[in-house]
FIDRENPA-693479 format. One line per 10 residues: number of its first residue (from 1); for each residue x, y, z of N, C-alpha, C. Coordinates in steps of 0.001 Angstrom, whole numbers, plus 500000, padded with zeros to 6 digits. Each point is the difference from the previous one (the first is absolute). Last residue first. Layout:
# residues N
NUM) X,Y,Z,X,Y,Z,X,Y,Z | ...
//
This chain:
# residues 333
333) 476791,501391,501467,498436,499821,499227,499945,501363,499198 | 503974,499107,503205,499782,498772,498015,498658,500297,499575 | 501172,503024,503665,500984,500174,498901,499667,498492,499028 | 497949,499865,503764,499577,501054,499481,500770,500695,498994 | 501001,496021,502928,498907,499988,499294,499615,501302,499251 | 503467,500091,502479,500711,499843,498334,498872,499803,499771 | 499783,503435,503749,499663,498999,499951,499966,499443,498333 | 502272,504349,503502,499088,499718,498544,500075,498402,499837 | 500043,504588,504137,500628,499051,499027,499069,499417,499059 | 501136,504803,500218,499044,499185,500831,500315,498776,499645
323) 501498,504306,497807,500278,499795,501825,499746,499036,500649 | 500263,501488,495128,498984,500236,500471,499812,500048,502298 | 503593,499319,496435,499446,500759,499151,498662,499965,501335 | 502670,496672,500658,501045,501076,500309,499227,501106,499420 | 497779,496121,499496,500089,500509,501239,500569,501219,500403 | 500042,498146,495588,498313,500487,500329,500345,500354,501678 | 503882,497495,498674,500302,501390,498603,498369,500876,500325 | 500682,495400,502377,500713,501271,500094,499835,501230,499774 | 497873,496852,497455,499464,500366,501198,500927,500551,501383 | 501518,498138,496101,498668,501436,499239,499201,500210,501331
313) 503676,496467,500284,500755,501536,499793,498986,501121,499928 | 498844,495539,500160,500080,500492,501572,500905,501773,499675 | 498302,497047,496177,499163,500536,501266,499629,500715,500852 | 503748,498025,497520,499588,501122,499406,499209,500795,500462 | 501568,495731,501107,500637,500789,500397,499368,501608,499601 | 498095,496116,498171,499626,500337,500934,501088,501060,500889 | 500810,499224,495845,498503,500597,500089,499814,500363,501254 | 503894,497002,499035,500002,501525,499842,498824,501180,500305 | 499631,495070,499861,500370,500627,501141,500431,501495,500103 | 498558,497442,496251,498849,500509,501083,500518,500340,501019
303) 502676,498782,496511,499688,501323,499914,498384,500674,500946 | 504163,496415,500848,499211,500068,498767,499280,500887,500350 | 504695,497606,501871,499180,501411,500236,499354,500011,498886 | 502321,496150,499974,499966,500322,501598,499364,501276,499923 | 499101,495999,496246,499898,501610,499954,500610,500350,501441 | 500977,495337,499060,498887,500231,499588,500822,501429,500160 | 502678,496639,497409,499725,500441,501243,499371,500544,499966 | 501853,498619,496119,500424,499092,500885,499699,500604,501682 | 499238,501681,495708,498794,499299,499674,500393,498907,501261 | 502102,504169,498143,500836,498299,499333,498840,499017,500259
293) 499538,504618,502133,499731,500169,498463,500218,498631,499325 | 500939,499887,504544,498791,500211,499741,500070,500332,498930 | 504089,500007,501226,499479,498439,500061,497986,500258,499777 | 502813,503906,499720,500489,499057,498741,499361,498986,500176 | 499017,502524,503878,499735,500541,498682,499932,498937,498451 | 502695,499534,504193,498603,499771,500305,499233,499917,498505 | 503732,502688,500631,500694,498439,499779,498485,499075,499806 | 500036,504464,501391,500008,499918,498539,500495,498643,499759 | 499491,501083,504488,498282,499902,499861,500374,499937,498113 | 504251,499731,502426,498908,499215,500041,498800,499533,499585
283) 502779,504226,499749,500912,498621,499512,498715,498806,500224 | 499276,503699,502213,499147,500494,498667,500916,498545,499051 | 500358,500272,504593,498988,499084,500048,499674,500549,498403 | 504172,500939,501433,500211,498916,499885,498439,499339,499879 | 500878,504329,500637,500564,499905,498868,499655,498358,499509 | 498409,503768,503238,499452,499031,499687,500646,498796,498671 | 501809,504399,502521,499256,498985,501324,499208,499081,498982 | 502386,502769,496994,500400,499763,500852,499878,498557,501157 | 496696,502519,496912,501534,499169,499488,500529,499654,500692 | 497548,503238,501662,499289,498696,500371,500442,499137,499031
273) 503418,503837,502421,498784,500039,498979,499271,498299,500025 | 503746,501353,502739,499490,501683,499736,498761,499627,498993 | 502268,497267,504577,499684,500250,498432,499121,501301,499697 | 504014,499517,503553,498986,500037,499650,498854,499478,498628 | 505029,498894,502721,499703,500760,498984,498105,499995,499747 | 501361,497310,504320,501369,500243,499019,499505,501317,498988 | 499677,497721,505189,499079,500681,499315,501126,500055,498314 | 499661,496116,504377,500854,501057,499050,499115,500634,499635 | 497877,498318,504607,499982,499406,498297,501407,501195,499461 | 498451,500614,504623,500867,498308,499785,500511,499694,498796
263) 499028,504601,502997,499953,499196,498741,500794,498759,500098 | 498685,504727,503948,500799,498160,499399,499602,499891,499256 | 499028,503992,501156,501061,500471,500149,500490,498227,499510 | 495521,502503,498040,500274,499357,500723,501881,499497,500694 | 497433,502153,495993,499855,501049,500914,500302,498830,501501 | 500870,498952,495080,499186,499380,500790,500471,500754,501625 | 499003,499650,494090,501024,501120,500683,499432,499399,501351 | 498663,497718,495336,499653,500292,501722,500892,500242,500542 | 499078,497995,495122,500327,501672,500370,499601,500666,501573 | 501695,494776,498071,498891,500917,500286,500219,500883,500387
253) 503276,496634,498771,499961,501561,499350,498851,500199,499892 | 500617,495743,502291,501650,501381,500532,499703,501007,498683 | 495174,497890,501011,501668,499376,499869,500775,500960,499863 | 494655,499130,500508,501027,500290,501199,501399,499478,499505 | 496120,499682,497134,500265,501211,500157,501660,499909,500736 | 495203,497633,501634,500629,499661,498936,500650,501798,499655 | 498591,496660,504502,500140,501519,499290,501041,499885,498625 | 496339,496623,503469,501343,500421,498996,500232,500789,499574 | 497522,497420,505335,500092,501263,498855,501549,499626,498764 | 496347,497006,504071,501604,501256,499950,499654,500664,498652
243) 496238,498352,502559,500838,498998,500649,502058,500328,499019 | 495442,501926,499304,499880,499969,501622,500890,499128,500702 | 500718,503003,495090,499489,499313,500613,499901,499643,501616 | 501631,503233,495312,499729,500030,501324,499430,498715,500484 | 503209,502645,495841,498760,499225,500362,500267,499085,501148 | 502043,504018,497021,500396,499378,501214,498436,499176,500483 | 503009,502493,495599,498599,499270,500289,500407,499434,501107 | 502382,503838,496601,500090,499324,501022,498506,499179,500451 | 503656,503913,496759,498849,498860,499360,499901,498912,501242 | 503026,504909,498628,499343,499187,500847,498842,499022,500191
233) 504565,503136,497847,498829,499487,499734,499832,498730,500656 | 502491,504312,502246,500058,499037,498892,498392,498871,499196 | 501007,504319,503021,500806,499138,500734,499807,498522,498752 | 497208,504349,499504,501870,500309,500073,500346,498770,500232 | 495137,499863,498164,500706,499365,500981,501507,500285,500085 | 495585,501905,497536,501302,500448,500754,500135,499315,500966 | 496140,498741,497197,501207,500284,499381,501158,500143,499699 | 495628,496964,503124,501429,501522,499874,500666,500149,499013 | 495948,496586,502463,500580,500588,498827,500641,500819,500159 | 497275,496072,502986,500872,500807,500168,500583,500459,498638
223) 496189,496712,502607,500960,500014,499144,500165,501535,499675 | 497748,496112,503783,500225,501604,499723,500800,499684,498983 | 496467,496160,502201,501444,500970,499147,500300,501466,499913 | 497027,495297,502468,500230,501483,499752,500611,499975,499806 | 496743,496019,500816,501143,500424,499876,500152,501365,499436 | 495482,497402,500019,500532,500965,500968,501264,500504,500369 | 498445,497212,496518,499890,499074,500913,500110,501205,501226 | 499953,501687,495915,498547,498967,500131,499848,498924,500685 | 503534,504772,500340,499541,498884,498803,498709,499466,500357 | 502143,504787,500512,498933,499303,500553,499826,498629,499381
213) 503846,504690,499529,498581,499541,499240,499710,498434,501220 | 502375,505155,499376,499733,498526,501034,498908,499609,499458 | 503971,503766,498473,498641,499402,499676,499979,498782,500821 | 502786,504459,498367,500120,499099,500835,498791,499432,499849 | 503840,503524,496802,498770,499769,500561,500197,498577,500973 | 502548,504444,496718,500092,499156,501676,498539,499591,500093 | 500910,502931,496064,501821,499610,500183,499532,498679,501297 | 495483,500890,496727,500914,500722,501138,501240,499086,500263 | 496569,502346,495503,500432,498425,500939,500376,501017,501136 | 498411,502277,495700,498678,499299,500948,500517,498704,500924
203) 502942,502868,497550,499461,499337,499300,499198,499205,500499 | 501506,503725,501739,499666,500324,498694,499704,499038,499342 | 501783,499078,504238,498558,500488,500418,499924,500534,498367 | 504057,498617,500216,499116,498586,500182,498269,500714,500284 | 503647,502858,498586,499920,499493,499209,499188,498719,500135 | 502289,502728,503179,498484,500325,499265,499333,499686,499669 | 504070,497991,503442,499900,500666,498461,498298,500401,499961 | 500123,498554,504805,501186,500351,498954,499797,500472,498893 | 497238,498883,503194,500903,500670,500758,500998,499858,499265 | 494966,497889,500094,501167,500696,498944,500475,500921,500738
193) 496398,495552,500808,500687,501296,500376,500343,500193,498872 | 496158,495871,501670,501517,500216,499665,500083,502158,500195 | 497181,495268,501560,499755,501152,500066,501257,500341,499119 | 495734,495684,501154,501364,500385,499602,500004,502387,500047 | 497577,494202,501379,499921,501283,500010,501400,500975,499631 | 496482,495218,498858,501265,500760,500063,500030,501301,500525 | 497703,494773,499599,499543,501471,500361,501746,500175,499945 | 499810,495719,498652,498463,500502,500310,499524,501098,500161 | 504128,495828,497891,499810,501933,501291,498430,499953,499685 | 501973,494873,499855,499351,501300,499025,500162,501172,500777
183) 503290,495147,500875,499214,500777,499684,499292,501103,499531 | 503966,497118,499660,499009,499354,499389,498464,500304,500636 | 505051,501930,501325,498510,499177,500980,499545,499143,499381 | 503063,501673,496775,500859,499527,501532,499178,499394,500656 | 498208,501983,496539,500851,498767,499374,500608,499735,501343 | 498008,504453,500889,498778,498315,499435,500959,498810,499535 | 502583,504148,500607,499082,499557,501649,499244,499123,499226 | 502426,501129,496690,500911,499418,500658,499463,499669,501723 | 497695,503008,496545,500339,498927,499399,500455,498672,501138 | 499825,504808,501694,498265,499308,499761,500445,498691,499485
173) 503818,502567,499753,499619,499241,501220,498795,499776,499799 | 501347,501882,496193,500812,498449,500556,499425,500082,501112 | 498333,503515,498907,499430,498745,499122,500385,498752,500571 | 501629,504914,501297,499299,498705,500937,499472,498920,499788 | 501874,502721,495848,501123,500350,501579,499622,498364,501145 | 497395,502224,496246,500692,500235,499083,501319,498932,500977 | 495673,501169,501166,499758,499461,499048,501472,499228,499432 | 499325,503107,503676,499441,499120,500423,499977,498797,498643 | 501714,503888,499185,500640,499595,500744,499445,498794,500529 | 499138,502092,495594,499694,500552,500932,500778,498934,501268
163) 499323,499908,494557,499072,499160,500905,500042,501181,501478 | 502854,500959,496079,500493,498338,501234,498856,499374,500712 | 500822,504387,496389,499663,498574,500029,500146,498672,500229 | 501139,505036,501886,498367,500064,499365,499653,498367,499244 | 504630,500585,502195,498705,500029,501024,498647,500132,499372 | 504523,500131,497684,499373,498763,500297,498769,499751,500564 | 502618,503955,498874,499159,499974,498973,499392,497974,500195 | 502972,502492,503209,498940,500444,500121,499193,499840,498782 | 503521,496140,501879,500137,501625,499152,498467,500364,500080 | 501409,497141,504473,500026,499798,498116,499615,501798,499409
153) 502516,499173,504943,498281,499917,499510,500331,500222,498298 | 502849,497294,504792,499985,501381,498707,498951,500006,499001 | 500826,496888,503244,501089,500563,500522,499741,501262,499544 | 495568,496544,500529,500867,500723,499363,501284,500410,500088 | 496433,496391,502762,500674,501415,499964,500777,499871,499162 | 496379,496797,501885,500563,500529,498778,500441,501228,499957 | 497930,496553,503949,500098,500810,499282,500916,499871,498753 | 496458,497393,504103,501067,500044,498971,500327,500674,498979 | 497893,497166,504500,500067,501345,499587,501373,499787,498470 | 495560,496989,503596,501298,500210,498671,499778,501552,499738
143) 497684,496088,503505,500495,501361,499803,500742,499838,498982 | 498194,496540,502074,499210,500756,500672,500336,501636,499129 | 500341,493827,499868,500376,501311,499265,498907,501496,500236 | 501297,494635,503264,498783,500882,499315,500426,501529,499602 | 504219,496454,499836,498655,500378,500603,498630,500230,499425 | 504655,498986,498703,499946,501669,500104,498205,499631,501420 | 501964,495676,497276,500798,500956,501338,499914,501854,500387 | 497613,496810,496492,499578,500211,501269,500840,500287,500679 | 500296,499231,495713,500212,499456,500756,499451,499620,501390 | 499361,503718,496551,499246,498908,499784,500377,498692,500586
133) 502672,503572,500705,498887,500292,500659,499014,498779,499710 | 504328,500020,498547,500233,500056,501336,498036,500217,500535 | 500925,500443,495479,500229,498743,500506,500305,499762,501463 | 499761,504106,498036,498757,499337,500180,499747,498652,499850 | 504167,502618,500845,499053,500748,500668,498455,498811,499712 | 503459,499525,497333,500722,499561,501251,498595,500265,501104 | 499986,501829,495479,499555,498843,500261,500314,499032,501420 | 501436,504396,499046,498492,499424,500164,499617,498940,499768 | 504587,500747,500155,499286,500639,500711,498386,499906,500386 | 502789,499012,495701,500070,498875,501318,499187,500767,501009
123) 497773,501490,495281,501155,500109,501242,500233,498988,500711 | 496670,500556,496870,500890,499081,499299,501526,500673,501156 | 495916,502221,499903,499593,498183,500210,501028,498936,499480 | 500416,505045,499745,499795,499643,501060,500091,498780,500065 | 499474,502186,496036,501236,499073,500155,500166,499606,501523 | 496066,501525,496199,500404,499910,501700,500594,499273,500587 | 498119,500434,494339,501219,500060,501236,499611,500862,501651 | 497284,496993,496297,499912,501471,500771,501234,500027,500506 | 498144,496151,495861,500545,500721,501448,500205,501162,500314 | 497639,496969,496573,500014,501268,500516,500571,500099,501000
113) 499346,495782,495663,499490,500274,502070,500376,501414,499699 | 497301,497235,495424,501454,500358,501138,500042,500680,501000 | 496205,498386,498009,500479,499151,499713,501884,499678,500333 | 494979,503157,501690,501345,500155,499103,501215,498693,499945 | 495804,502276,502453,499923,499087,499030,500792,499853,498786 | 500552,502194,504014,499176,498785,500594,499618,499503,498837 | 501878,504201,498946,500858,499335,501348,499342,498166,499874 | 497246,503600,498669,500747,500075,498856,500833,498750,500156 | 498130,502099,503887,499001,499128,499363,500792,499013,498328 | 502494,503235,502917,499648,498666,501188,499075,498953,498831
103) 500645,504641,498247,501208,499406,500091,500184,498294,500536 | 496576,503463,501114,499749,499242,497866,500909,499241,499862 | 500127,502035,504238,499009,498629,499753,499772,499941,498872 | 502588,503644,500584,500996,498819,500779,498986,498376,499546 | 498794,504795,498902,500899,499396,499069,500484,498859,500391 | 497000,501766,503218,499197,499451,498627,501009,499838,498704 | 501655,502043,504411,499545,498307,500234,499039,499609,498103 | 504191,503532,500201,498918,500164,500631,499302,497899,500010 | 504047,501244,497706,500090,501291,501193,498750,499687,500928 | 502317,495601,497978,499577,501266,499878,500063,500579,500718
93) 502548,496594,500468,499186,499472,499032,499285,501382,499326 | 504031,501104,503188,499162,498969,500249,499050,499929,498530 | 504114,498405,501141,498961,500457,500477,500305,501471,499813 | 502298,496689,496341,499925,500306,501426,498583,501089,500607 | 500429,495465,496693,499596,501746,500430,500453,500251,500869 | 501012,495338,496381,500020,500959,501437,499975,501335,500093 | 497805,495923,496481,500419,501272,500498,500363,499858,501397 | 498996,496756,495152,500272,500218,501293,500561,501463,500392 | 497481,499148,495466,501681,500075,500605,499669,500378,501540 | 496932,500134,495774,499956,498983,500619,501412,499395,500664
83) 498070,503532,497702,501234,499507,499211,500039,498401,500752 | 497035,503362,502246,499219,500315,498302,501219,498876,499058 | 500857,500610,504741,499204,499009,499713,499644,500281,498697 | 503114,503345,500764,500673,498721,500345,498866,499388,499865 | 497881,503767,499761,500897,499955,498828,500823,498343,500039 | 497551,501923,503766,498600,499237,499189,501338,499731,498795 | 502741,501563,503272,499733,498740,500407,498430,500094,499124 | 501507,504288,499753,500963,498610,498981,499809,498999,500542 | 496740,503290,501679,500480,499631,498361,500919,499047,499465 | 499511,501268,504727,499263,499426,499294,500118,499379,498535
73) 502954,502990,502168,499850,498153,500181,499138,499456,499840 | 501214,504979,499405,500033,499005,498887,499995,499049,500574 | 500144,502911,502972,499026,500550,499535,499931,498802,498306 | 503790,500089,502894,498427,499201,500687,499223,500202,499410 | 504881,500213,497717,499071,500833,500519,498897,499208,500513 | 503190,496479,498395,499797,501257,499696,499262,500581,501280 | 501437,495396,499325,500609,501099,501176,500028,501101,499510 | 498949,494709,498784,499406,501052,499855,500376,501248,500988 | 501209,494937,497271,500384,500464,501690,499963,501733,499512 | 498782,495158,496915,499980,500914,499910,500053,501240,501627
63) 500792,494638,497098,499545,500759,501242,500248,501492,499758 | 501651,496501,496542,499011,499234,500958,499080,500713,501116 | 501153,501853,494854,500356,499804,501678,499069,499105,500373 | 500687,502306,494993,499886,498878,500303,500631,499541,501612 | 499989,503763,497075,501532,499329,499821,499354,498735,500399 | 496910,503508,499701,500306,498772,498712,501067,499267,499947 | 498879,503637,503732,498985,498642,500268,500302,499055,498176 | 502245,504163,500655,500885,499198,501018,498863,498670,499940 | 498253,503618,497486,501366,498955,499281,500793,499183,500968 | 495913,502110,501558,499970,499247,499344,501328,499773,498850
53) 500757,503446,503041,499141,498611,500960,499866,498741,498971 | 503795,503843,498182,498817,499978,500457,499602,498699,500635 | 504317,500147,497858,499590,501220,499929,499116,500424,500566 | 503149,497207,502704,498603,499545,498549,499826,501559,499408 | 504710,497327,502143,498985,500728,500351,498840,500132,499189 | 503425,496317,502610,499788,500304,498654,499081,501644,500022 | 504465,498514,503564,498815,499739,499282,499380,500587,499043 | 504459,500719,503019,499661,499078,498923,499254,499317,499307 | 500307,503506,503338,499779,498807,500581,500472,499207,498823 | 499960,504675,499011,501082,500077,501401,499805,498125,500217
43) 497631,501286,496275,501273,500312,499553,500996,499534,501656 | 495416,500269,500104,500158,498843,499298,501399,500380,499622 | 497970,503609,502279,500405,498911,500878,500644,498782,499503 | 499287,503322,497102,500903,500414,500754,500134,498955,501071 | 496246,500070,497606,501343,499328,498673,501308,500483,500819 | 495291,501199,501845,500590,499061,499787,501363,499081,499541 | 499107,504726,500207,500244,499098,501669,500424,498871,499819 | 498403,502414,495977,501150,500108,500042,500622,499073,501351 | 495260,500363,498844,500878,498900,499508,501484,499790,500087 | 495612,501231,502883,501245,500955,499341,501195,499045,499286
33) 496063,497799,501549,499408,501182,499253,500997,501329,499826 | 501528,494577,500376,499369,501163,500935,499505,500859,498534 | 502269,494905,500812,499430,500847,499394,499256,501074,500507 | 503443,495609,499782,499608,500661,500640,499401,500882,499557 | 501856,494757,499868,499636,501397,499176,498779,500652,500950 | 503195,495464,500721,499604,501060,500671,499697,500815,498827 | 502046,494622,500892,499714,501215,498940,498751,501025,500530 | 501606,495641,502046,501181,500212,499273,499732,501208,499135 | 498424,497345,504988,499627,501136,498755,501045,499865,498953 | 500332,497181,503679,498878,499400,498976,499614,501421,499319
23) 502039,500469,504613,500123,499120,499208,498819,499564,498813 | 501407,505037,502136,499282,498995,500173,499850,499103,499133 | 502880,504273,499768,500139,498893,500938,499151,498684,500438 | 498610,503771,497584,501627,499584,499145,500166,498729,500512 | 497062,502444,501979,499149,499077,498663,501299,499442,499655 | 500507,503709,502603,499617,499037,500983,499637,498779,498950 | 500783,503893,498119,501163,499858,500326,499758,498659,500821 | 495998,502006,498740,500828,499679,498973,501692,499218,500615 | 497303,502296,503323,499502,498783,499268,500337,499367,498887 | 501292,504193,501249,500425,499168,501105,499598,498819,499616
13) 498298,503236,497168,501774,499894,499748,500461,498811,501264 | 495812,501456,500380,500191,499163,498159,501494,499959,500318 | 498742,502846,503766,499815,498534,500212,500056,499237,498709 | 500832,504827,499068,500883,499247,501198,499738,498564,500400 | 498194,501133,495310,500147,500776,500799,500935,499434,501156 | 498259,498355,496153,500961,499668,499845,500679,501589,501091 | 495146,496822,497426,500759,501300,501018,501353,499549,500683 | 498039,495938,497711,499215,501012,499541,499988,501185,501683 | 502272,495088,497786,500365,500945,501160,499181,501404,499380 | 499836,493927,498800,500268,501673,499785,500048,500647,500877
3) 502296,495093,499045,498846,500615,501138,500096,501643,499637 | 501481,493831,498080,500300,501663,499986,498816,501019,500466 | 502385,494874,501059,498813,500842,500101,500350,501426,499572
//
């Protein structure tokens, strides 16, 4: 299988390198809008580079794995179906919901699949978590909390096109609370801050936000954002029931300093980045990948779910802006 690589930034480069390794690729070309990057990464990995999008699309690919700028994912996932080349996006699909549902629509009648990366769904962890629940050993599911903390806040020329924190950050969890429950949020209420750099209130975001959103069986969540997490990077889901509980997250290098005088668990080296804490589900969800472009497995993340994650972010993103909470009926109509 040979698989293009369009942006060749920190995650292109991780992903690329991750491609190496996955059985059944044998040929990688990579291609960015700084061409030099490109031909620099393709020099360090031993892969091919393109001069441009469409000369990398005449070498002729089975799949095409999308990790430019957000503000371009649209575009190159209509570009990948215009060639008729399986895609993986990473999230999210667009900036706003009406680039996202041209995307969904475009999507649905397209003869090849779309995956979204949200490598979440491809964690042991969570999945541990919602097989334990759809089991029924958790009970009646009453509560979920679950954050995303930063160690260290991205470069200040990132923040004007990331979408914004809720967009950019809490996505995964909106994503990763419905695929777990397999239920809908309903009302959200959300608030966020800035107590750090400037540079996040200049670009209409905030460094810290929180949000309880309301599903459609009456279960509750809180989900949790930070930039500045000193104590390492922190990615955690503790879901609640009336009969026990899983806390996903909880292993010897969760960033939990533990103000408490007994510990049972080792603590070891923190993780400092979401490379890192997710290495083995981005190995996965691209292994996945290959078998869905090959025509040998269905879509695990297709691009309505993204949408709907999307939802819950724009209604966040209306709460935190306005104070009040905000109902997704009123964000899809």
């Amino acid at each position: 299988m040979k698989l293009g690589l369009i942006g060749t930034g920190r995650i292109g480069a991780f992903h690329a390198e991750t491609l190496k390794s996955v059985p059944g690729v044998h040929g990688i070309v990579v291609a960015d809008a700084d061409h030099a990057r490109a031909r620099e990464l393709a020099e360090k990995l031993g892969v091919q580079a393109a001069d441009g999008i469409e000369e990398m699309y005449a070498d002729g690919l089975d799949g095409v794995v999308i990790t430019a700028a957000t503000s371009a994912h649209a575009a190159l996932i209509h570009q990948a179906l215009d060639h008729g080349v399986p895609v993986f996006c990473e999230k999210p699909v667009a900036l706003d919901v009406p680039g996202t549902r041209t995307v969904v629509e475009r999507a649905a009648h397209s003869p090849v699949p779309v995956q979204i990366g949200f490598q979440r769904r491809f964690d042991a962890g969570y999945n541990a978590a919602r097989e334990a629940l759809r089991a029924g050993e958790l009970g009646r599911l009453h509560t979920l909390r679950a954050c995303t903390s930063d160690q260290t806040p991205p470069p200040a020329a990132y923040i004007p096109t990331s979408g914004g924190l809720f967009r950019d950050c809490s996505i995964h969890d909106f994503d990763i609370l419905r695929w777990l429950t397999g239920r809908e949020v309903v009302t959200v209420f959300a608030q966020g801050t800035n107590k750090g750099e400037s540079f996040f209130a200049d670009g209409d975001d905030v460094d810290t936000c929180a949000a309880l959103l309301r599903f459609d069986d009456d279960t509750l969540a809180t989900v949790t954002a930070t930039r500045y997490n000193g104590a390492g990077h922190d990615v955690r889901l503790e879901v609640c029931g009336s009969k026990g509980a899983r806390f996903v997250g909880l292993d010897d290098r969760a960033p939990m300093p533990s103000a408490e005088t007994r510990l049972s668990w080792r603590q070891d080296t923190p993780y400092a980045t979401f490379m890192e804490r997710f290495h083995d589900a981005y190995v996965t969800e691209l292994t996945a990948f290959t078998e869905v472009a090959a025509g040998r497995a269905e879509n695990p993340c297709p691009t309505g779910d993204a949408l709907e994650a999307l939802y819950i972010a724009e209604a966040c993103e209306r709460s935190r802006r306005t104070g009040e909470p905000v109902a997704i009926a009123d964000v899809r109509a």
